[in-house]
C-alpha positions in Angstrom: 0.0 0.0 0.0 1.2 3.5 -0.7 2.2 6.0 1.8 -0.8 8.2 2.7 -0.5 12.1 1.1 -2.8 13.2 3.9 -0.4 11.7 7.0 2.7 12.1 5.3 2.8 15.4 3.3 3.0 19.2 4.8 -0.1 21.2 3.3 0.3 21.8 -0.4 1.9 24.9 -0.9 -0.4 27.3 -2.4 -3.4 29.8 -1.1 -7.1 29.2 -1.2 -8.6 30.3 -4.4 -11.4 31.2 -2.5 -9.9 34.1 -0.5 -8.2 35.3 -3.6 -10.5 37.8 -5.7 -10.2 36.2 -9.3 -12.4 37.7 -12.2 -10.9 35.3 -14.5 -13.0 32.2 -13.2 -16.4 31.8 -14.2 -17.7 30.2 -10.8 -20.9 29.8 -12.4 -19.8 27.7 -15.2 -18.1 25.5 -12.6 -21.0 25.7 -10.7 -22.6 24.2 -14.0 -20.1 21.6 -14.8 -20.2 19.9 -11.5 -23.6 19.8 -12.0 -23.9 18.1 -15.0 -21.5 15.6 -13.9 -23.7 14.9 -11.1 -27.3 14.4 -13.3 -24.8 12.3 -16.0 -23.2 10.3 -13.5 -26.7 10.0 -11.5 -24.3 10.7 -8.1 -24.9 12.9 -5.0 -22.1 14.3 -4.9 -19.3 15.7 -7.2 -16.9 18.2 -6.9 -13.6 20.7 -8.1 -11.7 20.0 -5.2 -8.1 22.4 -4.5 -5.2 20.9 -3.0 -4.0 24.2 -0.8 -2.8 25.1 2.5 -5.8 23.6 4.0 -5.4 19.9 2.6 -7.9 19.2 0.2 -10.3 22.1 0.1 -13.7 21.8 -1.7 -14.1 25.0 -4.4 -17.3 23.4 -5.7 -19.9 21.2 -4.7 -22.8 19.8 -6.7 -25.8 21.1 -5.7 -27.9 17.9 -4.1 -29.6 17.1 -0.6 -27.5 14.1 -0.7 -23.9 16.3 -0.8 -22.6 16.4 2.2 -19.2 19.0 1.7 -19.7 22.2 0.6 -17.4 25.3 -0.6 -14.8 26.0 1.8 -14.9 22.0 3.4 -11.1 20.5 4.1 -9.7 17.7 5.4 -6.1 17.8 5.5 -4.3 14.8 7.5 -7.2 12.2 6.7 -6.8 9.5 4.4 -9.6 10.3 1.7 -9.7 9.2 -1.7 -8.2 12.6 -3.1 -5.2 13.0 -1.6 -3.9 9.8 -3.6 -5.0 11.8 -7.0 -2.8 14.8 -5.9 -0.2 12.7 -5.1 0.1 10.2 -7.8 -0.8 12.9 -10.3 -3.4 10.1 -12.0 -7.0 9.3 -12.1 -8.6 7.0 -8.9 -11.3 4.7 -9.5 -12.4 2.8 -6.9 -15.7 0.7 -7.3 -16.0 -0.7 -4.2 -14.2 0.4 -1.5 -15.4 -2.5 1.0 -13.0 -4.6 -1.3 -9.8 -2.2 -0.5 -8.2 -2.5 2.9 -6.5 0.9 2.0 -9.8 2.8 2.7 -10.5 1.4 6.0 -10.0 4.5 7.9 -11.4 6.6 5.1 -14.2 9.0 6.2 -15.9 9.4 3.1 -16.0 5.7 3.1 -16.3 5.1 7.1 -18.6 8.1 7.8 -20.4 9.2 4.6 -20.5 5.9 3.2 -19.3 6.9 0.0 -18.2 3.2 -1.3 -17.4 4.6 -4.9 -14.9 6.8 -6.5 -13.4 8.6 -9.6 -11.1 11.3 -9.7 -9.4 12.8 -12.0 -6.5 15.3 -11.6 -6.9 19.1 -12.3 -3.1 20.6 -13.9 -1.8 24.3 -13.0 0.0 25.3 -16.7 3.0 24.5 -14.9 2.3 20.7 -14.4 1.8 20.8 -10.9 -1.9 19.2 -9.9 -4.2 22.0 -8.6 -6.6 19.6 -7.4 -9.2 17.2 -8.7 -13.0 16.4 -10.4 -14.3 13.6 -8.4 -17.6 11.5 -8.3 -18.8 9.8 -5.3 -21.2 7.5 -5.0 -23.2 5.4 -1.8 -23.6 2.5 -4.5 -20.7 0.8 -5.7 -20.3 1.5 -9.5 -19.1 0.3 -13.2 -19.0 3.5 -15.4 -18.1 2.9 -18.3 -15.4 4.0 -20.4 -17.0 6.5 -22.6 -18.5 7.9 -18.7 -14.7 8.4 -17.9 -13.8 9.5 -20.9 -16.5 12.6 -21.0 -15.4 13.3 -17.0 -12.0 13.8 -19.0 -13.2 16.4 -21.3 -14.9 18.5 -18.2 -11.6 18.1 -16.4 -10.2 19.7 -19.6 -12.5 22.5 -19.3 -11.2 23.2 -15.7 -7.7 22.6 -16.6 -7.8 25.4 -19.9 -9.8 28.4 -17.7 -6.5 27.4 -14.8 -4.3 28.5 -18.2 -6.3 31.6 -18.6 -5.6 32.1 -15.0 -1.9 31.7 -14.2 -1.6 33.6 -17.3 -3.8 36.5 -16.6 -1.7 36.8 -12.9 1.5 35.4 -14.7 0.9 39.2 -17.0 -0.3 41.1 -14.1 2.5 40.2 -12.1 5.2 40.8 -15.0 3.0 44.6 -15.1 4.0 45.1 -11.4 7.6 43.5 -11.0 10.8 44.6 -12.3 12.6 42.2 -13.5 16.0 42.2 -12.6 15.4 42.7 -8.6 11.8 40.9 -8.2 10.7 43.9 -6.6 7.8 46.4 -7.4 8.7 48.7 -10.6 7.1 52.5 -10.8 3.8 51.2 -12.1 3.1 48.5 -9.2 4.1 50.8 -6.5 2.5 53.5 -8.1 -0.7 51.6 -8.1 -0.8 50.4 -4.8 0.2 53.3 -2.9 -3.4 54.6 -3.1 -4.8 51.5 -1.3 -1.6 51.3 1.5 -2.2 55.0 2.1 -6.5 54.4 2.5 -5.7 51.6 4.9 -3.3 53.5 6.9 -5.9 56.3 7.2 -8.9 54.2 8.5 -5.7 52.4 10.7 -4.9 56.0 11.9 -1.5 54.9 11.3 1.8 56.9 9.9 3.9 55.8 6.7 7.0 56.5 5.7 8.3 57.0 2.2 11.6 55.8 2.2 14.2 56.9 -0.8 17.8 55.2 -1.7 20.4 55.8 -3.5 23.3 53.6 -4.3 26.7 55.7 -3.9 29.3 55.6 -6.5 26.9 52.9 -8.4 28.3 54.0 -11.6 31.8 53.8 -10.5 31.2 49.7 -9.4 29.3 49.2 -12.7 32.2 50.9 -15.1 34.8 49.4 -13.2 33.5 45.5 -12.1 31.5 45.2 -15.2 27.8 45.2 -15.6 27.5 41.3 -13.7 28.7 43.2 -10.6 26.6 45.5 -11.1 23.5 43.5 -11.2 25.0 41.5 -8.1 24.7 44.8 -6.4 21.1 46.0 -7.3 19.6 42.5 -6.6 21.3 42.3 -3.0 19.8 45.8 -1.9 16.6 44.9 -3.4 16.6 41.4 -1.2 17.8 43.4 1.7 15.5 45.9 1.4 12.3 43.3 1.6 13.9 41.3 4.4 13.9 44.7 6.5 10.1 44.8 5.7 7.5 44.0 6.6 4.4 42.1 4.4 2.4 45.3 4.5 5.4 47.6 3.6 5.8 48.0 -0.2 9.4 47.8 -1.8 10.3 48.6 -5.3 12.8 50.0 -7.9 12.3 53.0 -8.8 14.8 53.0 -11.9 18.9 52.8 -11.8 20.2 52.2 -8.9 17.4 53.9 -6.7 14.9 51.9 -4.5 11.8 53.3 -2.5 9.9 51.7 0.8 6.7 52.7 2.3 6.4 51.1 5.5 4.3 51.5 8.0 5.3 53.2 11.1 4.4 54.5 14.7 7.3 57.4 14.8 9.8 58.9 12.6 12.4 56.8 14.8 11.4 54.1 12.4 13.7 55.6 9.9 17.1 55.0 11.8 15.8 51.2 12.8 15.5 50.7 9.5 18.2 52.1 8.0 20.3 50.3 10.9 18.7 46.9 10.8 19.6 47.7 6.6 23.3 48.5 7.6 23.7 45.4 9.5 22.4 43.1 7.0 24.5 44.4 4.1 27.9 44.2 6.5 26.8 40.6 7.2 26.8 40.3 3.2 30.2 40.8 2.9 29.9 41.8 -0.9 32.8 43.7 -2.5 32.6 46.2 -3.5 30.8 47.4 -0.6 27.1 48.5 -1.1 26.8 52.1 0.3 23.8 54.3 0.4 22.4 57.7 0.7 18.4 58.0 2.0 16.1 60.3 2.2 12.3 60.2 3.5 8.8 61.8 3.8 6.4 61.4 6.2 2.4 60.8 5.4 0.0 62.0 8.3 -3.2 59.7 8.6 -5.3 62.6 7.6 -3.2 64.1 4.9 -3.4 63.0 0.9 0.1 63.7 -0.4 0.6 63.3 -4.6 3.4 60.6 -5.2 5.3 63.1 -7.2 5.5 65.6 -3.5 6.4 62.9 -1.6 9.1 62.2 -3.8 10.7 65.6 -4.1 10.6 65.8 0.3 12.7 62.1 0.2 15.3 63.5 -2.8 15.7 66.8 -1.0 16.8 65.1 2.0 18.7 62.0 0.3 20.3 65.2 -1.5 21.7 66.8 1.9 22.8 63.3 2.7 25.1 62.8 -0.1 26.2 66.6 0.9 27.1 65.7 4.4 29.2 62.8 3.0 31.3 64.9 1.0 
């Protein structure tokens, strides 16, 4: 007998696509598949399952009496039926699960008395399984082949609006993020300032735009070549997120100047984070040495400030900083 997924396996690494706010999907249409599959397969109870954080996780549920999971149901350490899709990556058909040992301590089986099983395994573009289509049933079963091989075409169905998906956030993400540092670029920060600054208001909280500037960037770049160069931008980007925090925004700004809006109680937040960012580049140990001028602006709770004015306060005091250098 195989190992089970559910005992043996941490939860699947990704979110629920229920708390996420996807336009792409057309819920409905899901709502509709399952459905179908249901009435064809004359079974109470079918479902889109996700394998997520929370184990298996049900997304939809066909809509019958004799159903009993619903949106948002998990079970992550028990030893049900779709934790060996996920695993093995293949379709599951069990007719009869009295006959199977393995399914002993199954609750679908033990509780729900859901004796019969077929599942078939839902891709992410990348080839990793997303989850699954199942149909159980209280009756032990014989589908037929041309049965399994329409379940295969829904699954299909699922699997190409999962494309449309990853792509859709695969181009929204490539908007947002520059390249080279995998950190914001103008537009995603730009964006998402708005939001950051509402939530701070109704928080009654301060934030801090924080401005940087590598010094003598150019000087590195002409003299250790480009590679360095790079080397150096994508350590103070990583440096920069792992002094922030998940609600602090981080992004390039262009060249070799970053920004961070971060959250803060005082204006002392500026020298812990500029020291916390001092320590963790010595740690680095990267030569040549990544230096840096900064500069800042403060947003009140109650005050509005245009991008564009909160970027001329942080240059004119990044500006005296280089000065004070010299």
């Amino acid at each position: 007998m195989s190992e089970l997924p559910g005992k043996t396996l941490p939860p699947y690494p990704y979110s629920s696509i229920l708390n996420l706010e996807i336009e792409e999907i057309d819920w409905q249409r899901w709502q509709r598949l399952v459905n179908t599959v249901a009435d064809m397969f004359n079974a109470p109870a079918t479902f889109i399952n996700q394998a997520n954080l929370k184990g298996i996780e049900v997304i939809i549920a066909s809509e019958k009496p004799e159903t009993h999971y619903h949106p948002g149901s998990s079970n992550l350490n028990s030893n049900i039926y779709c934790h060996q899709v996920v695993k093995n990556h293949s379709k599951l058909y069990v007719r009869d699960a009295k006959l199977d040992p393995q399914w002993s301590d199954n609750p679908e089986y033990t509780e729900d008395n859901y004796v019969s099983y077929l599942g078939l395994p839902i891709s992410w573009p990348d080839g990793s399984v997303f989850g699954t289509l199942c149909v159980l049933d209280t009756k032990v079963t014989n589908y037929p082949q041309t049965y399994i091989n329409a379940l295969g075409v829904i699954k299909e169905v699922v699997d190409s609006d999962l494309r449309h998906l990853y792509k859709e956030n695969q181009l929204l993400t490539l908007s947002y993020t520059d390249p080279l540092t995998q950190v914001f670029n103008r537009r995603g920060f730009s964006d998402l300032l708005r939001s950051t600054q509402e939530l701070a208001h109704r928080l009654n909280r301060k934030l801090i735009l924080l401005y940087f500037d590598l010094d003598e960037f150019k000087h590195a770049n002409d003299t250790f070549g480009h590679d360095i160069g790079d080397i150096m931008l994508k350590t103070f980007a990583k440096t920069l997120k792992k002094n922030s925090r998940s609600c602090d925004l981080v992004a390039r700004w262009g060249g070799d100047e970053f920004i961070v809006l971060i959250h803060a109680e005082s204006e002392s937040c500026v020298n812990l984070f500029t020291n916390r960012m001092n320590d963790l580049l010595t740690e680095q140990n990267l030569q040549p040495e990544i230096k840096y001028s900064y500069g800042y602006a403060v947003i009140n709770p109650d005050e509005k400030m245009e991008l564009e004015d909160l970027l001329k306060i942080a240059d004119d005091y990044m500006y005296q900083n280089k000065l004070n250098k010299k």
